[in-house]
N, C-alpha and C positions, 0 to 999 in steps of 0.2 A: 397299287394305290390304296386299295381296302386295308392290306396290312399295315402301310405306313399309316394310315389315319386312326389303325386301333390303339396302332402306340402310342400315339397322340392324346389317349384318354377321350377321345371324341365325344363317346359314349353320355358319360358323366356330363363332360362343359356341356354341351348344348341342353342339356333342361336347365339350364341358368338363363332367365331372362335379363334385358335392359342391362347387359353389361358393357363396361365402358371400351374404347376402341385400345385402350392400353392393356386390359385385361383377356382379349381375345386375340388367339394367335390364327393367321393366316390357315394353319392347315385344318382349324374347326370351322372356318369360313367356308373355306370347299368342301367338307363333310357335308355341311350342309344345304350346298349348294346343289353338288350329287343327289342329295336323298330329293330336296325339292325340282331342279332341271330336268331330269334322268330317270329316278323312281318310282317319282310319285305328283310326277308333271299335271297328270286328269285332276289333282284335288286343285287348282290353280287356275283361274277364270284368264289371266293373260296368257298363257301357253295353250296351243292349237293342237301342240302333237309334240312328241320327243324331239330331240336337236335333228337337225337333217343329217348330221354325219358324225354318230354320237365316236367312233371311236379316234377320230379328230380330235374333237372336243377333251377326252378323254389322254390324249396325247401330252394336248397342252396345261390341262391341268397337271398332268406326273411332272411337267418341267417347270412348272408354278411351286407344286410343293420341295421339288430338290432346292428348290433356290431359297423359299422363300415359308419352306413351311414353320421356320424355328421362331419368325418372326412377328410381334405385334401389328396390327391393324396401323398402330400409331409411329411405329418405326421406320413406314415406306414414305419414303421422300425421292427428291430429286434426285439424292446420293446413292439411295438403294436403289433407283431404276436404272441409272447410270452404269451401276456393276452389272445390274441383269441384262441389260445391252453387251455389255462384253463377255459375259455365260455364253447368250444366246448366238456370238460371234464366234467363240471359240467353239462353240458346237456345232456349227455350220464347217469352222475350220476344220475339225477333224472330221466332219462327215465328208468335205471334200478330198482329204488327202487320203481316207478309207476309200475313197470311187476312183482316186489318180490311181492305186496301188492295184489295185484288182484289175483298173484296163491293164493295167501295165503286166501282171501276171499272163492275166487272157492274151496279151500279145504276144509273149513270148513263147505260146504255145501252136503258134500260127504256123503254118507250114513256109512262108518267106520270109518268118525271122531269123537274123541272121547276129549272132554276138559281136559281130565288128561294127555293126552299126546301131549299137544298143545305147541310148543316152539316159536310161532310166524310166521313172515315174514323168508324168506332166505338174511343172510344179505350179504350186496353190500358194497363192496369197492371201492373209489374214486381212479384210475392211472392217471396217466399223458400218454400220447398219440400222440405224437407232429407229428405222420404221418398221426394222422387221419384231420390233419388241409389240407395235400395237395392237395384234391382235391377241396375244396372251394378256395384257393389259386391260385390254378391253371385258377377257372372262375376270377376269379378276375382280374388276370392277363391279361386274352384273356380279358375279358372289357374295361382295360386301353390299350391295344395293338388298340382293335377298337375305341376307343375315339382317340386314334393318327391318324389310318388310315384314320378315318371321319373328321379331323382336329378339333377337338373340343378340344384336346390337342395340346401343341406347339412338344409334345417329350413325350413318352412312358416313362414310370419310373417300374423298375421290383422291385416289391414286394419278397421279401427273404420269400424263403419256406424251412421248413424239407427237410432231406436227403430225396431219393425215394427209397419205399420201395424195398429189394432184390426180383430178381427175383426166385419163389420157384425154387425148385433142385428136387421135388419129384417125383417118376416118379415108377408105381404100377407095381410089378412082374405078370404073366402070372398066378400063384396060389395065388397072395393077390386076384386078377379080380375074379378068378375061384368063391374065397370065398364069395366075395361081391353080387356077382349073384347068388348063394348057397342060402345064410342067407337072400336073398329079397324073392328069390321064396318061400322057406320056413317059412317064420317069419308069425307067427299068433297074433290076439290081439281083445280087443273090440272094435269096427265100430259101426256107426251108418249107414243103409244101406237104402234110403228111410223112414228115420225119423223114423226108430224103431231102437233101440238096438241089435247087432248082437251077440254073443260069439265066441271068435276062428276063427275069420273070416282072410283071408291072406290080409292082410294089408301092404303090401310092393311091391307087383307082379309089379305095377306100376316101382319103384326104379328098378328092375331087368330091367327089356322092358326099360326103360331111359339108364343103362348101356350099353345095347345090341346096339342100335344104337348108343350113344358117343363113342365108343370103335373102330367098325367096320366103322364109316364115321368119324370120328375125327371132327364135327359140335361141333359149341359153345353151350352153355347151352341153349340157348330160342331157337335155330334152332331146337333141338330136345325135348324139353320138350310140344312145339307148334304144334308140326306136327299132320298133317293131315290124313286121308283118304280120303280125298275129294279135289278138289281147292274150298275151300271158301275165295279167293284171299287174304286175310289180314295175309297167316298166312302159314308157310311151309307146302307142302302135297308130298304125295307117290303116283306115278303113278302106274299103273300097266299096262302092254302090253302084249297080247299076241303073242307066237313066230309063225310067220307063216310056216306053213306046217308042224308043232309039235302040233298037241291037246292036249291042260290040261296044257303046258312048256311055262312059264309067264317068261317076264322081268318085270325088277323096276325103276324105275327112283325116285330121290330125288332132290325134286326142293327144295332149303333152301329158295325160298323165292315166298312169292303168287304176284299174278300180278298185286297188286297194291301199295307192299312193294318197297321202293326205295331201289337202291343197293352202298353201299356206297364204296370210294376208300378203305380209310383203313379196315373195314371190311368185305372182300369178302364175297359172300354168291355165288357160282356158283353151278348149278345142278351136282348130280356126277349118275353112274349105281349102283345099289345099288349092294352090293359084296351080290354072289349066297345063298349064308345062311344065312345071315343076310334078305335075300329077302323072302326065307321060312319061317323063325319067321315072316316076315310084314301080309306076304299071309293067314298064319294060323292065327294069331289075329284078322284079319279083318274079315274073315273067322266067328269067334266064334261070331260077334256082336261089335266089338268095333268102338268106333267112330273114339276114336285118343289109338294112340298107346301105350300113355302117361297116359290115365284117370286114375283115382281112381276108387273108389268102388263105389263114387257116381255119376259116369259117365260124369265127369267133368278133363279136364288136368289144372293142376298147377304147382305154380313152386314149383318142389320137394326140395327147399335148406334146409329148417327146417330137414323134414325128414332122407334127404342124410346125413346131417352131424350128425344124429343118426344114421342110420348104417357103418358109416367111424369108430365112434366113437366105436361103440357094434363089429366091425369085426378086426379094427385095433389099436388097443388102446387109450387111451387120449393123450398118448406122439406124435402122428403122424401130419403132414405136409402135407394133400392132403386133401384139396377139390374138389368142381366139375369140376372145369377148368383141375384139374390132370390130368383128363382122355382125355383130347383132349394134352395135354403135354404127356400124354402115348401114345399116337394112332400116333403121330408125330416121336416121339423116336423110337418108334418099326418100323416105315415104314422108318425111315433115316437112319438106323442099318444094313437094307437090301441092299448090296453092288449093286447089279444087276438092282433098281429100282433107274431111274432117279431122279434128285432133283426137274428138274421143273417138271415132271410129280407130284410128292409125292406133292409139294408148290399148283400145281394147281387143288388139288382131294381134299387137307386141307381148301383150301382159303384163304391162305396167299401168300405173295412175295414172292420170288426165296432169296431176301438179307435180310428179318426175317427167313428163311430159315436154310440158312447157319449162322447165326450169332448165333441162338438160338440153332440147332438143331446138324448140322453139323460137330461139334468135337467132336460125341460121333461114327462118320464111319471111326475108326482106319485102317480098311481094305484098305481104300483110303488113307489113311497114310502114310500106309505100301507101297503100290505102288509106290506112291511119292517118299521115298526112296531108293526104289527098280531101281529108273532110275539112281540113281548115281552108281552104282555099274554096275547091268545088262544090261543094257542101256547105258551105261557114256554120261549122260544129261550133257551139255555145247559141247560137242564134235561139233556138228552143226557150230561152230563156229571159227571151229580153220582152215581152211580155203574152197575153194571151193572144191564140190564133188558132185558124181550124184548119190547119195544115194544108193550106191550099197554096201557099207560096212556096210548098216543096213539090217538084215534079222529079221523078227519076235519078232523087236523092244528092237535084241541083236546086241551088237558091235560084229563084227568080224575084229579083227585084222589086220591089213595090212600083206601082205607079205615083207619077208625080202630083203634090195634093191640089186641089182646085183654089184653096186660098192661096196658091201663090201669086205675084204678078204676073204682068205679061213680060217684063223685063227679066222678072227672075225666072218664069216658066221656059223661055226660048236658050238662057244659057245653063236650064239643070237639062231640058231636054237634048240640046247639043253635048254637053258632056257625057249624060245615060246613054245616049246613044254611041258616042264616042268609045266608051267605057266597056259598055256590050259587042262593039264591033271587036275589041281589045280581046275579048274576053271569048267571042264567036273566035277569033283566031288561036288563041290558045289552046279552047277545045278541042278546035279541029287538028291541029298540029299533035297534042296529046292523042286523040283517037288515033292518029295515021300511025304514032308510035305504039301504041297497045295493039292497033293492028300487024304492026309487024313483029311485036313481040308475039304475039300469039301465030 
């Protein structure tokens, strides 16, 4: 990438200020984006720390400039993103038919293969994809945003991206969990165990022990597939504390991020207690020898995505909608469903905002709904308003009625008193019928 941007004259164009978006070609836009994003990120009051996964980042810029580095600021259109949609397909395409070829070698080298029953490679089909363009779109975009900011652009020009992707809706029952955890602890298979071959060996236990903590601390995927027993500072670990004046009775602490991991706005990472039973499984694993809670068989933690989306697949069928973020969108759902636990509490144990919170989470706590409503009726919410009072005709956040005024008649006092009473007897029944249901809701 350095070399292609030298020949680009890089160098030179960027000491040109306020040039116009016709006059700057895309691959001086990521020169500078590099030296600002990536190099020299600390001189920049909006960046916190480097990209979190700079040779990602780094990925998708090299497949920005093949496509697009010859090209003016002012040349990207609908038309031009339209052809990069079908790059980015065709490069998918031949990465898959590169992965059919090589199982298909490695198969052939199996000891039951057999040339009569050889049908080839697994063939691949070319899609169309137009959302897998958004996120190289999206750097592109912050690129041109910082060539405006650095003034090396006269004005920021937004590049037209795909719609963005929906947000998933899937969200795992308390027996799909059961089962996932079931079929890990129990799934056996061949292993290689210390470079010999094993038979029957439980080849999944890892996937279980990853569930057990995504579930019970609602941590993103690398918070928990990285964890520790130890602080070897790069990397989350599990404390362990002993309770004083209790012999043998441990606390847990879970720090999501080691002491030299940066902690970013939008993705909180804060230490939480680890919940009692979920502390038990850390105690007993560690207990048995393990390093990390996470490892395989060959005593090493990775990141289980391959795997997971095998047993998503073997426990939930092919038609399903959850991967591994699921279960932190589960662990969220189930704690925001619990009427009696706060929002910012549940927002600051997740590590997220209080208004990702509510916006994502939030309208699935009908019970807070229901309350809502319950103040026009039980309550008669607006009342506060109709004019001055010294809050004496609120008891237990129920209206009680005014008494009837003394200039009335005696004709009019005996049919407002029959109706109040009427009205209150109406109203005594409702209550009481509401209470016997909150009672049995509860």
């Amino acid at each position: 990438m350095a070399k292609y941007i030298a020949k680009k004259h890089a160098g030179q164009k960027l000491s040109v200020k306020h040039q116009d978006a016709s006059q700057v070609v895309v691959a001086d836009v990521v020169a500078k984006y590099i030296e600002v994003r990536i190099l020299k990120w600390e001189l920049y009051d909006e960046y916190e720390g480097p990209p979190a996964r700079v040779h990602e980042l780094q990925a998708r810029l090299s497949v920005l400039l093949d496509f697009f580095g010859e090209m003016t600021i002012e040349e990207i259109d609908h038309t031009t993103v339209e052809e990069f949609v079908d790059h980015l397909d065709n490069l998918t395409f031949q990465r898959e038919v590169a992965k059919a070829l090589s199982k298909y070698e490695k198969d052939k080298k199996r000891r039951d293969w057999k040339p009569e029953r050889d049908t080839g490679s697994e063939p691949v089909t070319k899609g169309f994809n137009p959302k897998a363009a958004i996120r190289y779109l999206d750097d592109l975009n912050a690129a041109i945003s910082t060539a405006a900011k650095t003034k090396l652009l006269r004005y920021a020009v937004k590049v037209p991206t795909p719609r963005d992707y929906k947000p998933r809706e899937a969200v795992l029952t308390r027996k799909q969990l059961a089962d996932l955890i079931r079929t890990a602890w129990r799934k056996r298979g061949h292993a290689f165990i210390n470079n010999r071959p094993v038979k029957d060996a439980y080849i999944w236990r890892h996937l279980a022990r990853f569930l057990l903590i995504a579930i019970y601390t609602g941590s993103r995927k690398d918070k928990v597939w990285r964890v520790s027993f130890k602080n070897e500072k790069d990397r989350p670990w599990v404390e362990f504390k002993e309770v004083r004046g209790n012999k043998g009775a441990f606390t847990a602490t879970f720090h999501r991020l080691g002491d030299s991991e940066v902690q970013r706005k939008k993705k909180q990472a804060p230490e939480i207690p680890v919940p009692g039973r979920l502390a038990a499984h850390l105690f007993r694993w560690r207990e048995k020898g393990l390093s990390y809670p996470c490892e395989g068989l060959d005593g090493h933690a990775g990141n289980p995505s391959g795997a997971m989306s095998n047993l998503f697949n073997e426990v939930l069928g092919e038609d399903h909608d959850v991967v591994i973020h699921t279960l932190r969108h589960t662990a969220a759902t189930w704690l925001v469903a619990r009427a009696e636990l706060p929002l910012a509490a549940i927002a600051s144990y997740l590590g997220m905002s209080v208004e990702t919170l509510v916006r994502r989470y939030a309208k699935v706590r009908k019970v807070d709904q229901a309350r809502v409503g319950k103040a026009f009726t039980q309550s008669r919410a607006g009342s506060e308003y109709e004019g001055e009072h010294d809050g004496s005709d609120l008891r237990s956040g129920r209206f009680v009625p005014p008494k009837a005024s003394k200039a009335l008649t005696e004709t009019d006092r005996n049919e407002t008193d029959g109706s109040v009473s009427e009205s209150v007897g109406n109203q005594k029944n409702v209550m009481k019928s509401e209470d016997v249901a909150d009672e049995m809701a509860a």
